[in-house]
C-alpha positions in Angstrom: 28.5 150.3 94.3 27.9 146.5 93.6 29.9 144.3 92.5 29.4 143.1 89.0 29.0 139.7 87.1 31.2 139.2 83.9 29.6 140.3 81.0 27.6 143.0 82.4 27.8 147.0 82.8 27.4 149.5 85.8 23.6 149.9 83.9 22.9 146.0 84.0 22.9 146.0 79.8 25.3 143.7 78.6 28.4 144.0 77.3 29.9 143.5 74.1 31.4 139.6 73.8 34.7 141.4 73.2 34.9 142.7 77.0 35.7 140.6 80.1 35.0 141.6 83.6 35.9 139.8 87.0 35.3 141.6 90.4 35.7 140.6 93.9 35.9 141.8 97.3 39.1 140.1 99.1 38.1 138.6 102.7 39.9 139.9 105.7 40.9 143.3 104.2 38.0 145.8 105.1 39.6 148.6 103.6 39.5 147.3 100.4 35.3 147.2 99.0 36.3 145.6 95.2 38.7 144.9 93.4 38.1 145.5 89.7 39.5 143.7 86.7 38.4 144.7 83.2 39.1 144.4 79.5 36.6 146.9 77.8 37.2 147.2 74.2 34.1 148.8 72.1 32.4 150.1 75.2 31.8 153.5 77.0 30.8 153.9 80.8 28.0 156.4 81.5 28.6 158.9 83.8 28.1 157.9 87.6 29.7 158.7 90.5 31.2 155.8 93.8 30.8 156.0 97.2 34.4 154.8 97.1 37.9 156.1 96.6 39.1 154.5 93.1 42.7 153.7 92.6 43.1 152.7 89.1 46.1 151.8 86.9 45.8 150.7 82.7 48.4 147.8 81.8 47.4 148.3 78.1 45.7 150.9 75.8 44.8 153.9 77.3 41.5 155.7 79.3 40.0 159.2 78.5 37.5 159.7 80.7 35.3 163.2 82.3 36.2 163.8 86.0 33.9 166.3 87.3 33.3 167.4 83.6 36.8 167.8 83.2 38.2 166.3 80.6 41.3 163.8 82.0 42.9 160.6 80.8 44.9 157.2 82.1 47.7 155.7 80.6 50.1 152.5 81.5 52.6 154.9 83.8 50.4 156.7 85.7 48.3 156.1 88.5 44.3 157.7 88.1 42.4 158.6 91.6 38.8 159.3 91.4 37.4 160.8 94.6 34.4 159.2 96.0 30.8 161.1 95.5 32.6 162.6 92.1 30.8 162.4 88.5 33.1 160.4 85.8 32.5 158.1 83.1 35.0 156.1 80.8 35.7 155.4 77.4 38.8 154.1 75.3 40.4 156.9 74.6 41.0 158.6 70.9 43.1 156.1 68.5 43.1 153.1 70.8 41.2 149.7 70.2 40.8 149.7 74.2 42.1 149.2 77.4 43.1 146.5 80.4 42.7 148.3 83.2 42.9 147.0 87.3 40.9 149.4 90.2 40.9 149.1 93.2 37.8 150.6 95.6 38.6 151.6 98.9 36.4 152.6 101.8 36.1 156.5 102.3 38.0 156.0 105.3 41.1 154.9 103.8 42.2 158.7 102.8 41.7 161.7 104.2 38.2 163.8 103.2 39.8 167.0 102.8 42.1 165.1 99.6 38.8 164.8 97.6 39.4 168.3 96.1 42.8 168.0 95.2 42.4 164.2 93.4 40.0 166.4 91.1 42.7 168.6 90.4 45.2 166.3 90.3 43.7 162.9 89.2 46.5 161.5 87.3 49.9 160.6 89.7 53.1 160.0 87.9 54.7 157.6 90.1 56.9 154.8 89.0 57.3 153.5 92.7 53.4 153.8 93.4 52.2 152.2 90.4 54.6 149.2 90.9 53.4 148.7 94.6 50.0 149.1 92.9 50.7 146.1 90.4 52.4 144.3 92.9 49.3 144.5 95.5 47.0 143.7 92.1 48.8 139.9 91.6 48.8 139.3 95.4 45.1 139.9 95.5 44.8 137.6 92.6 45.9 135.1 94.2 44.5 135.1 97.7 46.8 137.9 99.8 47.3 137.6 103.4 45.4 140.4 105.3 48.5 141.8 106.8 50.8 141.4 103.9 47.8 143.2 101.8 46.7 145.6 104.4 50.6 146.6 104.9 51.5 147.2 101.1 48.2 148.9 100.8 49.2 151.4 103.4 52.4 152.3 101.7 49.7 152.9 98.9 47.8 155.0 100.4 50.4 157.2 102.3 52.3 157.7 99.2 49.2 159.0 97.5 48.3 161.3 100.6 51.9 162.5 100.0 51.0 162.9 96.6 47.9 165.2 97.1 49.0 167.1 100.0 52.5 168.1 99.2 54.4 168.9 102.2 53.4 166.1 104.1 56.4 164.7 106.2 57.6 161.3 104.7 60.9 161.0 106.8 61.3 157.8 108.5 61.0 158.3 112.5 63.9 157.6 114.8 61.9 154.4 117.0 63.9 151.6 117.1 61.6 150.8 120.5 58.5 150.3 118.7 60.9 147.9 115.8 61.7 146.0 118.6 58.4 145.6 120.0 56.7 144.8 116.9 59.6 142.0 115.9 58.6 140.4 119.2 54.9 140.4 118.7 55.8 138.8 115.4 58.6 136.0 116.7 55.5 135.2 119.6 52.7 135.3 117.3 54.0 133.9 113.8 51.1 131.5 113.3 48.1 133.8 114.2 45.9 135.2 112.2 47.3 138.6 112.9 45.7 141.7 111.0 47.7 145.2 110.7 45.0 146.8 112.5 45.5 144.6 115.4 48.8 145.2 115.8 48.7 148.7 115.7 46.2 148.7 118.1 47.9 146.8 120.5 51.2 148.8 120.3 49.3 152.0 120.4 50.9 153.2 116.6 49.9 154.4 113.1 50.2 151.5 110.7 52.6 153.9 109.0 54.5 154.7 111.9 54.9 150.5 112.6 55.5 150.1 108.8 58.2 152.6 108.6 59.9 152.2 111.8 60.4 148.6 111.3 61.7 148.6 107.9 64.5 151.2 108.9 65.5 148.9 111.4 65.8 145.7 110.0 65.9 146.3 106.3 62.6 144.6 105.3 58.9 145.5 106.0 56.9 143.5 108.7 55.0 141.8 106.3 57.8 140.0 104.7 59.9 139.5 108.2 56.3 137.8 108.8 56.4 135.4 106.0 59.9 134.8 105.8 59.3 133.5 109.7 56.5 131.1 108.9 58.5 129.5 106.1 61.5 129.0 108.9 59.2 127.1 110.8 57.1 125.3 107.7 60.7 123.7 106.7 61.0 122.3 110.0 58.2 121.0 110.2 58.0 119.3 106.7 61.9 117.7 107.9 59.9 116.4 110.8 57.6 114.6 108.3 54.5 116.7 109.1 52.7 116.5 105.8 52.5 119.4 103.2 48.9 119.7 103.4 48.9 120.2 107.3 51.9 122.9 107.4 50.0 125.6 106.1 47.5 126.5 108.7 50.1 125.3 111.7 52.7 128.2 110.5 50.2 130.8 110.2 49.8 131.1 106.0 46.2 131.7 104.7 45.7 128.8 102.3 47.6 126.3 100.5 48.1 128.0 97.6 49.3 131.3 99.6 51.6 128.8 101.5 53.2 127.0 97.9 53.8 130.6 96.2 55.7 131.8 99.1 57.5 129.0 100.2 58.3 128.2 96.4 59.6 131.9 96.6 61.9 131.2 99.5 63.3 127.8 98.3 62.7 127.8 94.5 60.9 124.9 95.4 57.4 123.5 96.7 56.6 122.3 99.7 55.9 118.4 98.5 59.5 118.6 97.0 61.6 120.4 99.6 59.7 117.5 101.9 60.5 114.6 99.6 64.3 115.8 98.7 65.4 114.3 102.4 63.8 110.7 101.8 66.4 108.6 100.5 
């Protein structure tokens, strides 16, 4: 699967002026092969098949599409998973004028093989808590997500599906308040690296779930956000000290400048150039 231009369908035909398209695959986050953004409106998919898991949730209108020659649908408060090497196509569904729809395509890897035949029996997830972490990891990507930050709330993703698909699986958080602690410390060492999930969990010999859930029970908030709340700490420090807004960024650890101003806005209600100027009297 490529990734395609605006304008154009999976067949290279173009399509009609009434649907939009962007697609991009977000650096740093290898589990992730596209992200998918659409607005089809007048326009049916023929049937074709991914090498990739797709994760796909509908903001407006609604889907009805053939899984495996099954007839199956999407609407705004479920969650669709199409398994990889799996026939489907897609259409507007029956008495809508179209649909907004947001995928994400993750590497085979991501879930377990043996959940391909129960995502055919079970494509459609009714998950308030999934599809919001889904939404949520949709507008971070948008905007240029940190690798961990994206790579942790995708694993949430991803287990709650496997939970999904394989009920039974065991989603109680574990007793480790050792591995908490170790992780915290990584984090308080290492706040302006370029750290990546996969890293980390290497390092400390854990399952991203395991780190994920362990840390949160501790300390009430998921590593990622411990990780960001730390880097603003020291980006307000530094901007007292006079360091200039445009050099903070990279010294604290944040991926960009803009991913820098959205979270530190979100910390202070403010940006960086005016939390640094409101001390200059």
């Amino acid at each position: 699967m490529g990734i395609h231009e605006a304008g154009e369908s999976l067949d290279g035909e173009p399509l009609p002026a009434s649907c939009r398209v962007e697609a991009w695959k977000p650096p740093g986050i290898p589990e992730i092969s596209e992200v998918f953004h659409a607005r089809i409106v007048d326009y049916g998919y023929p049937t074709h098949s991914h090498d990739t898991w797709t994760v796909l949730i509908v903001d407006t209108g609604a889907i009805a599409y053939d899984l495996d020659s099954r007839p199956c649908g999407a609407v705004g408060d479920t969650v669709a998973i199409l398994p990889p090497g799996v026939t489907h196509n897609g259409e507007p569904a029956s008495g809508a004028p179209g649909f907004v729809k947001r995928v994400l395509y993750l590497e085979q890897s991501v879930l377990p093989v043996d959940l391909i035949g129960a995502a055919v029996d079970q494509t459609n997830i009714a998950d308030p808590v999934l599809r919001a972490a889904l939404s949520g990891l949709h507008e971070e990507l948008e905007t240029g997500a940190d690798p961990f930050a994206a790579s942790s709330a995708l694993t949430l993703v991803t287990e709650r599906i496997t939970n999904h698909l394989r009920p039974g699986t065991p989603t109680a958080v574990p007793d480790d308040p050792t591995t908490a602690t170790r992780l915290r410390l990584l984090l308080d060492e290492e706040t302006a690296e370029p750290l990546t999930l996969d890293e980390v969990a290497s390092r400390l010999g854990r399952s991203k779930p395991h780190l994920i859930r362990s840390f949160t029970a501790a300390y009430g908030v998921a590593p990622h956000a411990y990780l960001i709340g730390k880097r603003v700490e020291r980006a307000r420090k530094l901007l007292l000290d006079g360091v200039a807004p445009s050099d903070v960024a990279h010294r604290v650890g944040f991926y960009d400048q803009s991913h820098f101003s959205r979270h530190f806005k979100r910390h202070t209600s403010v940006p960086p150039a005016t939390f640094a100027a409101s001390h200059q009297r």
